[in-house]
N, C-alpha and C positions, 0 to 999 in steps of 0.2 A: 419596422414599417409594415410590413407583410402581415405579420399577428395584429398592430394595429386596426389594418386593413378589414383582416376577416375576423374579428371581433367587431363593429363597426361605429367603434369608439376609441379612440385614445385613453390606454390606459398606461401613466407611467410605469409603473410597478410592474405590469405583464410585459411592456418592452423591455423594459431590464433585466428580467429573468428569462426574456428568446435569447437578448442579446448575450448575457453571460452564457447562459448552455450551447448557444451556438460556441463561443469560444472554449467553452469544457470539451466539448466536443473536438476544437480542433487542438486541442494539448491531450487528446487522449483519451480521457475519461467518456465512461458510457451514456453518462449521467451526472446531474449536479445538487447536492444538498442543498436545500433552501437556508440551511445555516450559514452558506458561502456569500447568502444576498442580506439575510435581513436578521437582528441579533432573536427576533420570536418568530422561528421559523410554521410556528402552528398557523399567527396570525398573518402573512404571506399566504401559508398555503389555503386558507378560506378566501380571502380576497382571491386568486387565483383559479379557484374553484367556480368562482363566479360569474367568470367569462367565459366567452362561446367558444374558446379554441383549446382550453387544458381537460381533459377529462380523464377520468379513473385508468389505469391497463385495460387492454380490451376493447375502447371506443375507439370510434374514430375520428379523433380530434390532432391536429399537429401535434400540440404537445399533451404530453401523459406523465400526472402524478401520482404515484403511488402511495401508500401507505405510510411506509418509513419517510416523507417529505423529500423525494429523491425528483427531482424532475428529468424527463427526458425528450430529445424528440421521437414522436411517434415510431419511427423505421426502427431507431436501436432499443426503444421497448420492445417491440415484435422481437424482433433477434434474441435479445437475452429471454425472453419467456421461451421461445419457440424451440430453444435449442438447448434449455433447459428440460422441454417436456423431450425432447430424445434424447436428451441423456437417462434420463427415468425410467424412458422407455427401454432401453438397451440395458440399463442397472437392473431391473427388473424381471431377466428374461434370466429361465433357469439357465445351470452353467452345463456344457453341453462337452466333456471331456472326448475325444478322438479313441478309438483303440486302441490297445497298446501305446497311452503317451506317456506315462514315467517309466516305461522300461527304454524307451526312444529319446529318452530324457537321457535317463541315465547313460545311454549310449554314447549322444553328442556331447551332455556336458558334462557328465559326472553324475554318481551318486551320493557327491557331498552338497551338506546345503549350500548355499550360494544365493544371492542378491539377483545375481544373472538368471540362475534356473527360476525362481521366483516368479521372476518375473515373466519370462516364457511361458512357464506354466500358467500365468494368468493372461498373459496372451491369448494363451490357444486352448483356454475355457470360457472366458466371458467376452461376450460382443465387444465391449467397449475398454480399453486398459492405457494409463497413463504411467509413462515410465521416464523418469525426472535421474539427472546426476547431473554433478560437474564435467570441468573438463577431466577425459584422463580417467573416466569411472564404466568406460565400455558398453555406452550406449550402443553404439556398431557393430561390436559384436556381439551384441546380447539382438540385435534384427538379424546375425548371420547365424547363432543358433538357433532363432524362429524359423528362420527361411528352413535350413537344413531338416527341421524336423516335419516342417511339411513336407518337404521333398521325401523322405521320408516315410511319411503316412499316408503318402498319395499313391492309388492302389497303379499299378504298373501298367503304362502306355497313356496315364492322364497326368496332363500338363496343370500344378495348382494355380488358378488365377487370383496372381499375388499384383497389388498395384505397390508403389516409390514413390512417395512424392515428398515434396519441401517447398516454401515459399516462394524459393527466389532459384533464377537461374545458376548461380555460383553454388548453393548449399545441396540441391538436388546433384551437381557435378561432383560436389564434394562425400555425396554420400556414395554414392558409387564409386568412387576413386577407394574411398576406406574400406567399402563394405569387401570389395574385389581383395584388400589385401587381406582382411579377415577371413575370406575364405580358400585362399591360397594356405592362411596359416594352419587353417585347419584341417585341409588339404593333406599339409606336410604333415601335419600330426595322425595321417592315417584314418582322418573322419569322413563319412560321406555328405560330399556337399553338393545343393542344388547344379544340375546340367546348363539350366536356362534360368535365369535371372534377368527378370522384366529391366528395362532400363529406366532407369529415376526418371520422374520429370515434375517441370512445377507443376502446381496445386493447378495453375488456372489452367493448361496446356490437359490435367487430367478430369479438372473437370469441363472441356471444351469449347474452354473458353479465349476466342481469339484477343478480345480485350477488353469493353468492361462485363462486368460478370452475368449481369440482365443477360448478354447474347450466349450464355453457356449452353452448351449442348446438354449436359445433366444435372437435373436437377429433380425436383416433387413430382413425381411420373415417371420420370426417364433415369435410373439408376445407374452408377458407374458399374459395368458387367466384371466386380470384381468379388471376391469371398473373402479375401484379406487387404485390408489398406492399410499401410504402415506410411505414417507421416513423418520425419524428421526436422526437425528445428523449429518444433511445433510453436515454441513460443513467441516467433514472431505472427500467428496467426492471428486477425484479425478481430473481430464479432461479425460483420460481412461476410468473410472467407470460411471465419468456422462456421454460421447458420448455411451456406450454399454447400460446404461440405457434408455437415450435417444430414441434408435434409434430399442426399444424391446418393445414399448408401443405401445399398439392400437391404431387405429386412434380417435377413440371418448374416448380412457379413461382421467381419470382425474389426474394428475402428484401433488402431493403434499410434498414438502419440506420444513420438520421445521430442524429448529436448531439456535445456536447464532451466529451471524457474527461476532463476536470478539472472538470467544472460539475457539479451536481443527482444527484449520485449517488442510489442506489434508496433509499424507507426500510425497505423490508424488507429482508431479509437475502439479501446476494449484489450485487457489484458488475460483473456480467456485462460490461457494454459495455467499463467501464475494463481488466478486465482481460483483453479482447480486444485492446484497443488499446495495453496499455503491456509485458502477459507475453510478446510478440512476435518473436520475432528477425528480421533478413532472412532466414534460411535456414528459417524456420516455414512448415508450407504454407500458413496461413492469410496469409501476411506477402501475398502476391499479391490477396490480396483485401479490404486493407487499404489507404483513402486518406486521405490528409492534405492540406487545405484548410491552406494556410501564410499566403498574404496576403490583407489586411486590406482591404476596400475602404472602411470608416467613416474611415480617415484617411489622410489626402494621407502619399505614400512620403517625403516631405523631414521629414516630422512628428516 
């Protein structure tokens, strides 16, 4: 009725395509193929084109169809473009290695290869690193050998401002409940491990936000005063949650997301992490900043 409205005609076809995307929208998706409404999705999307409320990406029109016949409402256009161009922007940015990090490496985890060292090391060279496993494949301790090796190469009497966070109040609890035993383990094994260890908190609590996200404290202007942010359970984040995160980070800090790309997808709308992790090729630029946690350590290899 609304797109009716400001269109200032009745157009069957354009209410059937607010009225489905509104519903794409609330099962999740960012976006709806015109293939979903009409069997010639070309012919749809000219008639569509033709009213005064769908316009190209870009404009600003409620709804925004792009290219490939995807229609959206306007807010989660913005988002996937926007948070797209910073990830670009952060894939983009030379890799900036620390002093002495593979001898520091070598210290905390070893100087054999490993999925874990891997991955740390792309931690703690590029702005931006996704690091993906099951359960049982040492996501937790693969943030307590980051943590450790900042602590580490953090030059003596400077505190490194490391943020924790996770979606939800349970998962943020949970990662410090883990992370505290991983570094006790490594503790016992004679390794040095961070003194002070920021306490996890949710996403919204770190980005300052009392309750909905508009009223956050950080955001495009006002950055989260951290150099390293390491998320957990990243896969239930958002398109909302990840653009407002996105777009609250330093220019030089280091964006870090673990979690499993097949587990706790977001419930709002936008599958962000997953399909970071699965729309991927090797030849993607993002494919280098993408790691995979393969083995399992909850069960014996003969199992």
């Amino acid at each position: 009725a609304l797109m009716a409205r400001l269109n200032g005609a009745p157009d069957s076809q354009l209410e059937s395509a607010a009225r489905l995307v509104s519903a794409w929208r609330g099962a999740g998706h960012s976006c709806m193929p015109l293939s979903a409404l009409h069997p010639e999705p070309d012919h749809l999307a000219a008639a569509l084109r033709g009213t005064k409320v769908v316009g190209a990406p870009g404009e600003w029109k409620p709804l925004i169809l792009d290219a490939a016949n995807r229609l959206y409402l306007q807010r989660y256009s913005n988002y996937e473009t926007e948070i797209a161009a910073a990830i670009r922007l952060r894939c983009a940015q030379p890799e900036q290695s620390p002093p002495h990090l593979q001898e520091t490496l070598d210290e905390v985890i070893g100087p054999e290869p490993s999925d874990q060292r891997r991955a740390a090391e792309v931690a703690l060279t590029k702005s931006f690193c996704v690091i993906t496993g099951g359960p049982g494949t040492g996501k937790t301790r693969t943030v307590a050998y980051i943590t450790s090796v900042v602590q580490k190469l953090t030059p003596a009497g400077k505190r490194p401002r490391i943020a924790l966070a996770a979606p939800t109040g349970k998962a943020a609890a949970r990662i410090g409940e883990s992370l505290r035993k991983a570094l006790d383990q490594l503790r016992e094994a004679g390794k040095s491990v961070p003194e002070h260890l920021p306490e996890p908190a949710t996403l919204h609590r770190l980005l300052g936000a009392a309750g909905d996200l508009s009223s956050a404290r950080y955001g495009p202007g006002r950055p989260i005063p951290a150099d390293i942010v390491i998320v957990d359970e990243a896969s239930m984040i958002d398109l909302a949650l990840m653009w407002r995160l996105m777009t609250a980070l330093l220019p030089h800090a280091r964006l870090i997301l673990l979690g499993d790309k097949d587990q706790l997808a977001s419930v709002e709308a936008g599958n962000v992490f997953g399909d970071f992790c699965t729309g991927t090729s090797e030849s993607h630029p993002l494919a280098s900043h993408i790691v995979t946690l393969k083995r399992t350590y909850r069960v014996a290899e003969d199992s």
